[in-house]
Backbone as XML, in Angstrom:
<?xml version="1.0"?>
<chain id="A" units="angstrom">
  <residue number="1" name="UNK">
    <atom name="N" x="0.826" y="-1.195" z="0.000"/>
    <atom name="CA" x="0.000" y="0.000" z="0.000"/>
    <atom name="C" x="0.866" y="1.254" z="0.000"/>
  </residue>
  <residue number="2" name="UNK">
    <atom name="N" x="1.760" y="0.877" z="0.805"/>
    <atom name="CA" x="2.540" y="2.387" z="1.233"/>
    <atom name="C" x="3.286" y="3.067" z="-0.687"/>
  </residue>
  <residue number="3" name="UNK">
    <atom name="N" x="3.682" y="1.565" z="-1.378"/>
    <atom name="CA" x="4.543" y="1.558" z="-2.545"/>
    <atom name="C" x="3.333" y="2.596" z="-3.799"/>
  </residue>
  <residue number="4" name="UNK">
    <atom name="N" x="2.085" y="2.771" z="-3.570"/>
    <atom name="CA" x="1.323" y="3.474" z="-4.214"/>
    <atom name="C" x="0.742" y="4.962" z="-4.159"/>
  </residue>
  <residue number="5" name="UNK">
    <atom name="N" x="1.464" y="5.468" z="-2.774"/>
    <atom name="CA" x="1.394" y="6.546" z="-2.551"/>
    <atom name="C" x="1.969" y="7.514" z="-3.438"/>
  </residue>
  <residue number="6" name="UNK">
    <atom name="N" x="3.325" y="7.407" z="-3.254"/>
    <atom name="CA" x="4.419" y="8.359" z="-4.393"/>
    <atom name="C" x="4.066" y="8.102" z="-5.991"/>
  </residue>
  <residue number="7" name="UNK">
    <atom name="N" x="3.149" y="7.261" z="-6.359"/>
    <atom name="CA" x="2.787" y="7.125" z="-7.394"/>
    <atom name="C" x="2.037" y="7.997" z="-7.851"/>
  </residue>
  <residue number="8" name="UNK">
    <atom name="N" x="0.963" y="7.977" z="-6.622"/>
    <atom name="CA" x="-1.012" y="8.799" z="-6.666"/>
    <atom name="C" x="-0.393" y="10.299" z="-6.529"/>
  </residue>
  <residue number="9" name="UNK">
    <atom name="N" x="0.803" y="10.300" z="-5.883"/>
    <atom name="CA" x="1.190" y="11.506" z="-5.373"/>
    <atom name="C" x="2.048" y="12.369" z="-6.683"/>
  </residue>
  <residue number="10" name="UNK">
    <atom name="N" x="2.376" y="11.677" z="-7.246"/>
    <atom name="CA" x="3.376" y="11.971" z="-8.754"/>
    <atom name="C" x="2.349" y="12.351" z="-9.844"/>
  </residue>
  <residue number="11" name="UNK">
    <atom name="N" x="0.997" y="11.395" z="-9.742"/>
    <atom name="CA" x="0.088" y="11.735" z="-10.639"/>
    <atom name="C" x="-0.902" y="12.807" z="-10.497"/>
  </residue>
  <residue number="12" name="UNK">
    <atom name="N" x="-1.155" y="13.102" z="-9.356"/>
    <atom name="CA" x="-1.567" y="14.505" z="-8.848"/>
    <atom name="C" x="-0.880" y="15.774" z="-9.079"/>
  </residue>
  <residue number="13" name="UNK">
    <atom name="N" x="0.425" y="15.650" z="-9.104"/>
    <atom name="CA" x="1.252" y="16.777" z="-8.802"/>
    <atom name="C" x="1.337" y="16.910" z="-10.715"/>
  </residue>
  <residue number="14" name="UNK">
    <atom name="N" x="1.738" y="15.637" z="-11.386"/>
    <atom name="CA" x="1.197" y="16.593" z="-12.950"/>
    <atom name="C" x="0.004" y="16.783" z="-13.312"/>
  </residue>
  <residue number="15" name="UNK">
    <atom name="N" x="-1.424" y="16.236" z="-12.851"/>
    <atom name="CA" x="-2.146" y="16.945" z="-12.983"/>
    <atom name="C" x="-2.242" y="17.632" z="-12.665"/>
  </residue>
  <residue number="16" name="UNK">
    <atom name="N" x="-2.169" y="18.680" z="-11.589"/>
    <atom name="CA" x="-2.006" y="19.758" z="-10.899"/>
    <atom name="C" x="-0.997" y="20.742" z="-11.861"/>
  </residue>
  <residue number="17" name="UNK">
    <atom name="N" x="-0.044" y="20.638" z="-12.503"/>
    <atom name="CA" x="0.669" y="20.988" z="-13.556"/>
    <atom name="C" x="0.399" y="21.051" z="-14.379"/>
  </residue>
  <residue number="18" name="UNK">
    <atom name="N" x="-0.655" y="20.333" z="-14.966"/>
    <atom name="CA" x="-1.347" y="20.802" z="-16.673"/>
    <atom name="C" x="-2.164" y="21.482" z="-16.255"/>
  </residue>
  <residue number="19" name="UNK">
    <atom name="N" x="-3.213" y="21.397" z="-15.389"/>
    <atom name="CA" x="-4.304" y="22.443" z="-14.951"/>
    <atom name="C" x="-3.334" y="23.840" z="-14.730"/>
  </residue>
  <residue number="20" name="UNK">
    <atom name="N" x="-2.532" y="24.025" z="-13.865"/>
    <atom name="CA" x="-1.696" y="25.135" z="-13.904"/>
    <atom name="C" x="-1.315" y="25.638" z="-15.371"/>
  </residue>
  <residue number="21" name="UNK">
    <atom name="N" x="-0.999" y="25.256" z="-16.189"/>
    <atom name="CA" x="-0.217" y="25.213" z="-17.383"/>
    <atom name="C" x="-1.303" y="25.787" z="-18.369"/>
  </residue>
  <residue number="22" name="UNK">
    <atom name="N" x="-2.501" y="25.029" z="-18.427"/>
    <atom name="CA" x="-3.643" y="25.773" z="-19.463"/>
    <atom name="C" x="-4.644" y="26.806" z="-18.227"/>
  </residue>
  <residue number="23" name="UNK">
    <atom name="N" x="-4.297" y="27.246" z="-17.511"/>
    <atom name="CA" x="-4.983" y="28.480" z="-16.584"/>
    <atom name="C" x="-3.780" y="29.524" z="-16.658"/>
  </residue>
  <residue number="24" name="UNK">
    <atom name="N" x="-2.510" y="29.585" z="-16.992"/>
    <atom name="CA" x="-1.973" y="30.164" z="-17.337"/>
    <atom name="C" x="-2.422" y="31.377" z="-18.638"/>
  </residue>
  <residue number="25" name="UNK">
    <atom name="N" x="-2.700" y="30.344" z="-19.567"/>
    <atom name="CA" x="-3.532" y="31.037" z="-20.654"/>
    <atom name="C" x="-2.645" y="31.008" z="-22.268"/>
  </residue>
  <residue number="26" name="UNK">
    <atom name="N" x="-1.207" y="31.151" z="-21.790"/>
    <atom name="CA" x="-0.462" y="31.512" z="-22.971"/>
    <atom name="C" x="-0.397" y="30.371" z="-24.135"/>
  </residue>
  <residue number="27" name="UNK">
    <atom name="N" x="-0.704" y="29.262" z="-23.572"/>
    <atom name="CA" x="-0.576" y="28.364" z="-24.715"/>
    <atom name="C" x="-1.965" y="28.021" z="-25.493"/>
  </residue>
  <residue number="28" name="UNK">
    <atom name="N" x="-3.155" y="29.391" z="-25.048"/>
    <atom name="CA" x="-4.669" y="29.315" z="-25.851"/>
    <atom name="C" x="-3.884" y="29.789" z="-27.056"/>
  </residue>
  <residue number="29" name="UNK">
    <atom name="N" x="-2.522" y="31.248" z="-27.298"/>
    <atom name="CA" x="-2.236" y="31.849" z="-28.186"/>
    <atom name="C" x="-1.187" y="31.590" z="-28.456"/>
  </residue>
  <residue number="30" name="UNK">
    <atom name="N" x="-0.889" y="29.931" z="-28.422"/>
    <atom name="CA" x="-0.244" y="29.094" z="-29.269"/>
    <atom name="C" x="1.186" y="29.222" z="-28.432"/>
  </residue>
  <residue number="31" name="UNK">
    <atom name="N" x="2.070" y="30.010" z="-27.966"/>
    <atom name="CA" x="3.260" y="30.346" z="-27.354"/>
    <atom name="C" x="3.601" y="28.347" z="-26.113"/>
  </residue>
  <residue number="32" name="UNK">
    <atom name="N" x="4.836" y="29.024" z="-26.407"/>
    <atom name="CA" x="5.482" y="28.480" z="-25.248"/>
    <atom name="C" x="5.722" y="28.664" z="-23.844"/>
  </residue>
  <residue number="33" name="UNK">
    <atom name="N" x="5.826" y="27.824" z="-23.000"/>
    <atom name="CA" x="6.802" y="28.306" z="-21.641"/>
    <atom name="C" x="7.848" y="29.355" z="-21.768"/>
  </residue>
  <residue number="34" name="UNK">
    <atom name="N" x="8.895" y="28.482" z="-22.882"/>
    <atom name="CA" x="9.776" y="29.719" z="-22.902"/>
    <atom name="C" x="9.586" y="30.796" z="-23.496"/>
  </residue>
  <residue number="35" name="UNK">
    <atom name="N" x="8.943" y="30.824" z="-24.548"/>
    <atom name="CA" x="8.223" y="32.223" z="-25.100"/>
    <atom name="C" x="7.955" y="33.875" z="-24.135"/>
  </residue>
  <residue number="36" name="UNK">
    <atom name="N" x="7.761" y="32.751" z="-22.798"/>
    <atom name="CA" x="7.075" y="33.921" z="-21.264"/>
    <atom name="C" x="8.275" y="34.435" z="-20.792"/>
  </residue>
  <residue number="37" name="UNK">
    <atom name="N" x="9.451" y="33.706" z="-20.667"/>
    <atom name="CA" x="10.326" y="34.492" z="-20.216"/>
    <atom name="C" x="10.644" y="35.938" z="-20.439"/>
  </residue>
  <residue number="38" name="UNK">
    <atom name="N" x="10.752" y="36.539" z="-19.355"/>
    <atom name="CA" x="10.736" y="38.011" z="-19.803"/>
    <atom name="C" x="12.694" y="38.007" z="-19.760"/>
  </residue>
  <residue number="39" name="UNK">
    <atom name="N" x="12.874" y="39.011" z="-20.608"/>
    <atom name="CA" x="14.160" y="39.208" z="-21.524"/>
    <atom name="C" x="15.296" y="39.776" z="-21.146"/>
  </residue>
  <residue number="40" name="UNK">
    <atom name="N" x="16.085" y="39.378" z="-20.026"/>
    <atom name="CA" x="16.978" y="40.548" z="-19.404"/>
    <atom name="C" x="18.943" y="39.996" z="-20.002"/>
  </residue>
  <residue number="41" name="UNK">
    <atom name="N" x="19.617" y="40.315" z="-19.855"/>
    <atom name="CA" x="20.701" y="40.017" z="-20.783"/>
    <atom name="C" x="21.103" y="38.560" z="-20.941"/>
  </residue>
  <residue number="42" name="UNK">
    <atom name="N" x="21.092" y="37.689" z="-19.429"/>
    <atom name="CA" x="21.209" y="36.704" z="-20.011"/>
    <atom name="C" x="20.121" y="35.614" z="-20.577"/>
  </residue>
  <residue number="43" name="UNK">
    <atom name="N" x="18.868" y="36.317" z="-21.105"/>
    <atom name="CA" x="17.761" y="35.444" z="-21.586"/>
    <atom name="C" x="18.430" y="35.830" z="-23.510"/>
  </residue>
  <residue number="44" name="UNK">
    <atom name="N" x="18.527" y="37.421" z="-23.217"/>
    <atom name="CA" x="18.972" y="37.696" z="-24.987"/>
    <atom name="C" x="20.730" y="36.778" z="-25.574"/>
  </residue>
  <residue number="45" name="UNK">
    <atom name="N" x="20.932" y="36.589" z="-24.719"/>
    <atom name="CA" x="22.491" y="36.218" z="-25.247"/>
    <atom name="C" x="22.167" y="34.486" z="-25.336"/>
  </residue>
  <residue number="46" name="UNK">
    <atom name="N" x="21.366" y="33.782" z="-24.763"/>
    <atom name="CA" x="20.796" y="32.723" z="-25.172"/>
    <atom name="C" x="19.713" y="32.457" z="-26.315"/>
  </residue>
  <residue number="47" name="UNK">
    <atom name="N" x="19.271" y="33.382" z="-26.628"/>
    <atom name="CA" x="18.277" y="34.187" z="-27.637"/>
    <atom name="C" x="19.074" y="33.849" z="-28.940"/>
  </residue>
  <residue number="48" name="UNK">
    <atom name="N" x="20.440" y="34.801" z="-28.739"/>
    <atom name="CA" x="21.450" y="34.946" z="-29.910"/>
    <atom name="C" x="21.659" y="33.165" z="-30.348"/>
  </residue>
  <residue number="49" name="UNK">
    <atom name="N" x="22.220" y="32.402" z="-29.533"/>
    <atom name="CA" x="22.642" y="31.206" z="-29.583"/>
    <atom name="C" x="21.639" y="30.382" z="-29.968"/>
  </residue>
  <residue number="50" name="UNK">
    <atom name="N" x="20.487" y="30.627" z="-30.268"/>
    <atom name="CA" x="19.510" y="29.279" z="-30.831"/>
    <atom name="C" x="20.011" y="29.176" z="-32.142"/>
  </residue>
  <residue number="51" name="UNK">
    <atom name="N" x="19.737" y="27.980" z="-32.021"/>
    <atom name="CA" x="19.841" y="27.887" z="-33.759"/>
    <atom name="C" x="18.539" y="28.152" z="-34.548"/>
  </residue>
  <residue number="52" name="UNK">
    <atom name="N" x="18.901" y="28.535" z="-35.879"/>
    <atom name="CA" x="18.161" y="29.477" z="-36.529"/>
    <atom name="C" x="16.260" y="29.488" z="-36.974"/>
  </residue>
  <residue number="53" name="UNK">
    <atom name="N" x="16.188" y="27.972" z="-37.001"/>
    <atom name="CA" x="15.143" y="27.438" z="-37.432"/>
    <atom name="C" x="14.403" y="27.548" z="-35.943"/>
  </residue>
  <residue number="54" name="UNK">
    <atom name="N" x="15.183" y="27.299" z="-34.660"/>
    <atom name="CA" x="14.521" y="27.598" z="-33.263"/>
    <atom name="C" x="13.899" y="29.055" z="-33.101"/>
  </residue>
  <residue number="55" name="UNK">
    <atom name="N" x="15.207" y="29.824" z="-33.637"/>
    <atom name="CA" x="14.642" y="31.566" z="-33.039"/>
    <atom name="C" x="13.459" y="31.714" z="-34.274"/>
  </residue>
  <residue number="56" name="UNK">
    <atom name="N" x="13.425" y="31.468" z="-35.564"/>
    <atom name="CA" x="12.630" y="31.631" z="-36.305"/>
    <atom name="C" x="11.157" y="30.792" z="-36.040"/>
  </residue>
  <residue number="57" name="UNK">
    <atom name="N" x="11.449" y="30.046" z="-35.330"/>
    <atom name="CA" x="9.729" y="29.094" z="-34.979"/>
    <atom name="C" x="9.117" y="29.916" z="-33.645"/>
  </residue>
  <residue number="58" name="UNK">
    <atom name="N" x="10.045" y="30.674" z="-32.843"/>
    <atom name="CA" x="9.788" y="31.448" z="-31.917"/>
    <atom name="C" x="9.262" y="32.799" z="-32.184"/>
  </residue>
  <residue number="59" name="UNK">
    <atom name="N" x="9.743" y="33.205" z="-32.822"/>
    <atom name="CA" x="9.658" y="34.728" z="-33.479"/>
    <atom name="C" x="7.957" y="34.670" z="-34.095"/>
  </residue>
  <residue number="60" name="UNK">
    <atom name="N" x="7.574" y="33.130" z="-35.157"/>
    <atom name="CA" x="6.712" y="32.998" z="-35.670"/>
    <atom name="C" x="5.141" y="33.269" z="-34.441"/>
  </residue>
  <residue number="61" name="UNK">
    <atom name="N" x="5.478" y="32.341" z="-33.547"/>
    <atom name="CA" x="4.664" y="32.285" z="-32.374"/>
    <atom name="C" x="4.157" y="33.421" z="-31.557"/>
  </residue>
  <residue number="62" name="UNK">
    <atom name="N" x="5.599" y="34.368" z="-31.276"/>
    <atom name="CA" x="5.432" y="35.541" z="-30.355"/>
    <atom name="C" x="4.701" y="36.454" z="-31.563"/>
  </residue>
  <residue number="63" name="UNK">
    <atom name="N" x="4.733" y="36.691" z="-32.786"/>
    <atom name="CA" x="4.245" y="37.262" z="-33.806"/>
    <atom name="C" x="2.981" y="36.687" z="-33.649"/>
  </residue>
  <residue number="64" name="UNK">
    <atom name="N" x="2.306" y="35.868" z="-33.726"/>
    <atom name="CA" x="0.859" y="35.560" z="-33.851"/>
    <atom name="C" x="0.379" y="35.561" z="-32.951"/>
  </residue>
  <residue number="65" name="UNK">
    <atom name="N" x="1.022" y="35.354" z="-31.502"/>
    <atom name="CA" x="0.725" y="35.752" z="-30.391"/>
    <atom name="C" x="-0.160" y="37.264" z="-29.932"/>
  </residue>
  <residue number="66" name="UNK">
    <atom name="N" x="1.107" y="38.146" z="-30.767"/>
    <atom name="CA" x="0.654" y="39.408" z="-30.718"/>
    <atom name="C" x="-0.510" y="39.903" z="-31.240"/>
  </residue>
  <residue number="67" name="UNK">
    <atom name="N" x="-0.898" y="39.213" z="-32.515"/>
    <atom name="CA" x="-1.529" y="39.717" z="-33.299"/>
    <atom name="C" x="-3.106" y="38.944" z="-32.426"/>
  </residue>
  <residue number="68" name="UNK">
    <atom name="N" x="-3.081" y="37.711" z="-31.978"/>
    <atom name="CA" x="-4.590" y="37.444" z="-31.395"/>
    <atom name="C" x="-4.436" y="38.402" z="-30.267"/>
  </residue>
  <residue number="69" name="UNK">
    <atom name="N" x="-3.669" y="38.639" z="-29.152"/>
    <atom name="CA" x="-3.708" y="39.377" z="-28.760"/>
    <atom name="C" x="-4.506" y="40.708" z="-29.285"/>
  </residue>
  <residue number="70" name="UNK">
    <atom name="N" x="-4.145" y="41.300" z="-29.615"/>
    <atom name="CA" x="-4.476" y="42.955" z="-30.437"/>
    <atom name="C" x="-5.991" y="42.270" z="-30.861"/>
  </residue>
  <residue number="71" name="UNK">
    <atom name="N" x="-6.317" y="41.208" z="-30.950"/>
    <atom name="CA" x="-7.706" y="40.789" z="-31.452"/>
    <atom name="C" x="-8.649" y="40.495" z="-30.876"/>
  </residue>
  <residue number="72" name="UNK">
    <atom name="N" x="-7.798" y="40.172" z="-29.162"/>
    <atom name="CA" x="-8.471" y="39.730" z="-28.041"/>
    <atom name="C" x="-9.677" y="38.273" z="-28.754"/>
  </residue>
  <residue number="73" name="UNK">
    <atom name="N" x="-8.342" y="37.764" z="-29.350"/>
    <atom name="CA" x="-8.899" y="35.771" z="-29.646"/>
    <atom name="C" x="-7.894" y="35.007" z="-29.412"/>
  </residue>
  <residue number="74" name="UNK">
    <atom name="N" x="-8.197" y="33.821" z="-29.616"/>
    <atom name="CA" x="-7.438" y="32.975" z="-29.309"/>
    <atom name="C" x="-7.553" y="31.698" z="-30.236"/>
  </residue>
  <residue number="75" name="UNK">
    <atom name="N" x="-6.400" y="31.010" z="-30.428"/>
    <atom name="CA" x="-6.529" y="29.917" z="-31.331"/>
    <atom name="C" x="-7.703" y="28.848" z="-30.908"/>
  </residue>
  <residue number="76" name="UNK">
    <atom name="N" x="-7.938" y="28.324" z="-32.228"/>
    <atom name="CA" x="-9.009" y="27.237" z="-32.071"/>
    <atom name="C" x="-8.311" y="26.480" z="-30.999"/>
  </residue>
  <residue number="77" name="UNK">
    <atom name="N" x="-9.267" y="25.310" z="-30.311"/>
    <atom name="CA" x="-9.055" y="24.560" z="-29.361"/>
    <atom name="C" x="-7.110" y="23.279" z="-29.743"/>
  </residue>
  <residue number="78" name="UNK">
    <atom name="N" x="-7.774" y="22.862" z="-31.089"/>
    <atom name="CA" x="-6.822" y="21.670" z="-31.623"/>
    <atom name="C" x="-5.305" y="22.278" z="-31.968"/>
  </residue>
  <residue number="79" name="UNK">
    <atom name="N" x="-4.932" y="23.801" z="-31.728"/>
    <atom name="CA" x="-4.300" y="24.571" z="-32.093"/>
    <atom name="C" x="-3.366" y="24.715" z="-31.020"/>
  </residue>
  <residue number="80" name="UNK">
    <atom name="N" x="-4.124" y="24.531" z="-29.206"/>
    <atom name="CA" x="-3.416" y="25.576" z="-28.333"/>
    <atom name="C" x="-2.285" y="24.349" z="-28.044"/>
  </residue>
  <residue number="81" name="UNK">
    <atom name="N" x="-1.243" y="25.047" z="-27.390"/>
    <atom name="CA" x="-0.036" y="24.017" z="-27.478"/>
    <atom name="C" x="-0.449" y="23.071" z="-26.341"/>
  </residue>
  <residue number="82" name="UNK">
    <atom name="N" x="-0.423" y="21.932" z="-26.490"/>
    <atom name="CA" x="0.134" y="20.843" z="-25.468"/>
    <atom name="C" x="0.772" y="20.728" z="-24.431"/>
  </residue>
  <residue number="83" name="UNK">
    <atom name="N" x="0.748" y="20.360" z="-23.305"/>
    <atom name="CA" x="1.536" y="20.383" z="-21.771"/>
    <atom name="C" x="2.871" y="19.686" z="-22.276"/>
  </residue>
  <residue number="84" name="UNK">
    <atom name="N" x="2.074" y="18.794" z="-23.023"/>
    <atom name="CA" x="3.147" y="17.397" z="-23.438"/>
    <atom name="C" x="4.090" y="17.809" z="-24.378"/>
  </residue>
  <residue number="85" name="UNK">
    <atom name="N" x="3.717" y="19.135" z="-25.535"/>
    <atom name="CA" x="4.344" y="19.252" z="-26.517"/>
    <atom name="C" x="5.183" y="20.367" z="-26.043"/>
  </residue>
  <residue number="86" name="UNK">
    <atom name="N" x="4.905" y="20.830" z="-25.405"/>
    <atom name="CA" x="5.760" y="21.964" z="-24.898"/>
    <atom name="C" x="7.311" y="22.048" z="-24.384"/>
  </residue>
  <residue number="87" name="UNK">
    <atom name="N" x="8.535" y="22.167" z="-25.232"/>
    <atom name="CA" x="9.618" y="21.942" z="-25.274"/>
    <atom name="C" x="10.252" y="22.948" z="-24.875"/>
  </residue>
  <residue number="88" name="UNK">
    <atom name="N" x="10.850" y="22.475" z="-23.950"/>
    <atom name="CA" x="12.026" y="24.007" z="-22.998"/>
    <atom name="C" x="13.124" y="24.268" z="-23.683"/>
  </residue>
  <residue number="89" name="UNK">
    <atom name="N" x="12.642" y="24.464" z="-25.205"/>
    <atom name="CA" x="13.867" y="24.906" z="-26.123"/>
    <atom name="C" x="14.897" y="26.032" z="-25.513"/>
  </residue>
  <residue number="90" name="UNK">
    <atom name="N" x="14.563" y="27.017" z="-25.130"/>
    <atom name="CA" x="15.663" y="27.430" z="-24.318"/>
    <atom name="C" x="16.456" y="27.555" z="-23.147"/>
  </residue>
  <residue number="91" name="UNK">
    <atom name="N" x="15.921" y="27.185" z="-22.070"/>
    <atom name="CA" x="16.918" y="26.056" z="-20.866"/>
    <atom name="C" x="18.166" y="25.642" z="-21.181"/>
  </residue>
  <residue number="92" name="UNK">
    <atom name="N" x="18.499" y="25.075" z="-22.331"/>
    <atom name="CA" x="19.820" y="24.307" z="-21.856"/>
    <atom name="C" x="20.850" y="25.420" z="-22.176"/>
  </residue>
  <residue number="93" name="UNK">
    <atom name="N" x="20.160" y="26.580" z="-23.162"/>
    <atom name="CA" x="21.064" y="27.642" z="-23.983"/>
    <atom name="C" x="21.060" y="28.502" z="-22.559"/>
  </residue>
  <residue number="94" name="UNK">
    <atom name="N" x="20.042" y="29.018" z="-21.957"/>
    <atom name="CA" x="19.864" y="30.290" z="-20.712"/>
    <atom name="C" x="20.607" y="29.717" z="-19.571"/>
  </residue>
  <residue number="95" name="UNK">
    <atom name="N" x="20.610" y="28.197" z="-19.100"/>
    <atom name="CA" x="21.701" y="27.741" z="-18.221"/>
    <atom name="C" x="23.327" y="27.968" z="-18.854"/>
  </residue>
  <residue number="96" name="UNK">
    <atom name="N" x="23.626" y="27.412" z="-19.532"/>
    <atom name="CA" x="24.998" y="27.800" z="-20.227"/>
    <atom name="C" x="25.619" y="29.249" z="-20.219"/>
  </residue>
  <residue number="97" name="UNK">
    <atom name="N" x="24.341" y="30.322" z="-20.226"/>
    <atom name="CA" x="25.129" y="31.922" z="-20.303"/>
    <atom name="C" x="24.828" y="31.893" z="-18.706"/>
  </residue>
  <residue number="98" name="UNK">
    <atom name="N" x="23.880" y="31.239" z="-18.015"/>
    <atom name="CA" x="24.403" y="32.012" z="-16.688"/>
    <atom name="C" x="25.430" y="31.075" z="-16.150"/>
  </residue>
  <residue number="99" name="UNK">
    <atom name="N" x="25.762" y="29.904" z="-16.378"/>
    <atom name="CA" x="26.884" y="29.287" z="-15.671"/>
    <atom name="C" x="28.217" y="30.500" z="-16.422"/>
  </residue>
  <residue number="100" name="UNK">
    <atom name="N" x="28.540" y="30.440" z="-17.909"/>
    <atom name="CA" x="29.489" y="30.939" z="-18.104"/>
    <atom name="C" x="29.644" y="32.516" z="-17.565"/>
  </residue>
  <residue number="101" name="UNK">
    <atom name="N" x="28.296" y="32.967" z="-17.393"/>
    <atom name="CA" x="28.315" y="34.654" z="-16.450"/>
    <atom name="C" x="29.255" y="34.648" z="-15.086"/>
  </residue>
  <residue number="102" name="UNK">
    <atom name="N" x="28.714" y="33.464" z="-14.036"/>
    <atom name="CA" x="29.217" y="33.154" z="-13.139"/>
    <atom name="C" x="30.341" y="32.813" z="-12.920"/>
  </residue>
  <residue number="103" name="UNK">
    <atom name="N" x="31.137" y="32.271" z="-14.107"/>
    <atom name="CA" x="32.425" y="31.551" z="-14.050"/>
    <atom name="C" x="33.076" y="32.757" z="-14.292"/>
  </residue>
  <residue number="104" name="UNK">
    <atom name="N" x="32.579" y="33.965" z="-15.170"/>
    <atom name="CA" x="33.501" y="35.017" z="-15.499"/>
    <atom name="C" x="33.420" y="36.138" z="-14.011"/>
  </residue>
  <residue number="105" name="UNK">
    <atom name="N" x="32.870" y="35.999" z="-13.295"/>
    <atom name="CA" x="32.505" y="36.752" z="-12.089"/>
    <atom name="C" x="33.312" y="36.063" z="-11.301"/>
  </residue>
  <residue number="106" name="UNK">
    <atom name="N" x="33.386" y="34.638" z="-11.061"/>
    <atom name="CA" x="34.250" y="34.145" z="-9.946"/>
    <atom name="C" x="35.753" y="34.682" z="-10.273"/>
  </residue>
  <residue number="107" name="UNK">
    <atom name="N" x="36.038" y="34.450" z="-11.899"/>
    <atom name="CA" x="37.251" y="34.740" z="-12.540"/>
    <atom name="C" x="37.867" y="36.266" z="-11.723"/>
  </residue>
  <residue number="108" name="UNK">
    <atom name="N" x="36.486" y="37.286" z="-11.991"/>
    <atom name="CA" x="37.126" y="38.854" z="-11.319"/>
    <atom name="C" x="37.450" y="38.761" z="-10.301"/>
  </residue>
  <residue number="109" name="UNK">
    <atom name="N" x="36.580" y="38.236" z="-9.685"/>
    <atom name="CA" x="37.130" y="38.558" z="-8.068"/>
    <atom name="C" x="38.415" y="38.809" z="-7.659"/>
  </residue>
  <residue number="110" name="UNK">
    <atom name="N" x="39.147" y="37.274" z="-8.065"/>
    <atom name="CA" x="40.350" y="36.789" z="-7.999"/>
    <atom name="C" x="41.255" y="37.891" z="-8.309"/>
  </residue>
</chain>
């Protein structure tokens, strides 16, 4: 019995995470997680580093984003992004500039 707890408890906590995730709202107007990040130097210098077809599928999104926005609509239902599909394309790039930020800061001190 006890071995089914952390299970019920794992399956709650992502449901509890997709409900969070579409009450959010941003993925009615198609965007990403990372899309939300708001932009301070080391979000743009990871920005720079996507590769091209990434910043361009992003750019596409935050662009249509804007525009339902300004329309106050939102994509059809079969449209809004997925919990599941939703890829933390930029994470591994925004960790990398702040580790290398940090490494150049420990560097000054010295």
């Amino acid at each position: 019995m006890a071995s089914r707890a952390p299970a019920a408890t794992g399956r709650l906590l992502v449901g509890f995470r997709k409900w969070y995730y579409n009450a959010a709202g941003f993925n009615k107007i198609g965007l990403m997680r990372d899309d939300t990040i708001h932009e301070d130097g080391d979000v743009k210098e990871a920005l720079r580093r996507l590769p091209e077809k990434v910043y361009n599928d992003r750019m596409f999104r935050l662009k249509r984003a804007l525009d339902l926005s300004m329309k106050q609509a939102v994509l059809p239902k079969e449209q809004w992004t997925q919990y599941e599909e939703d890829v933390h394309y930029l994470e591994p790039y925004l960790e990398e500039v702040i580790r290398e930020r940090k490494e150049v800061e420990e560097w000054s001190k010295k």
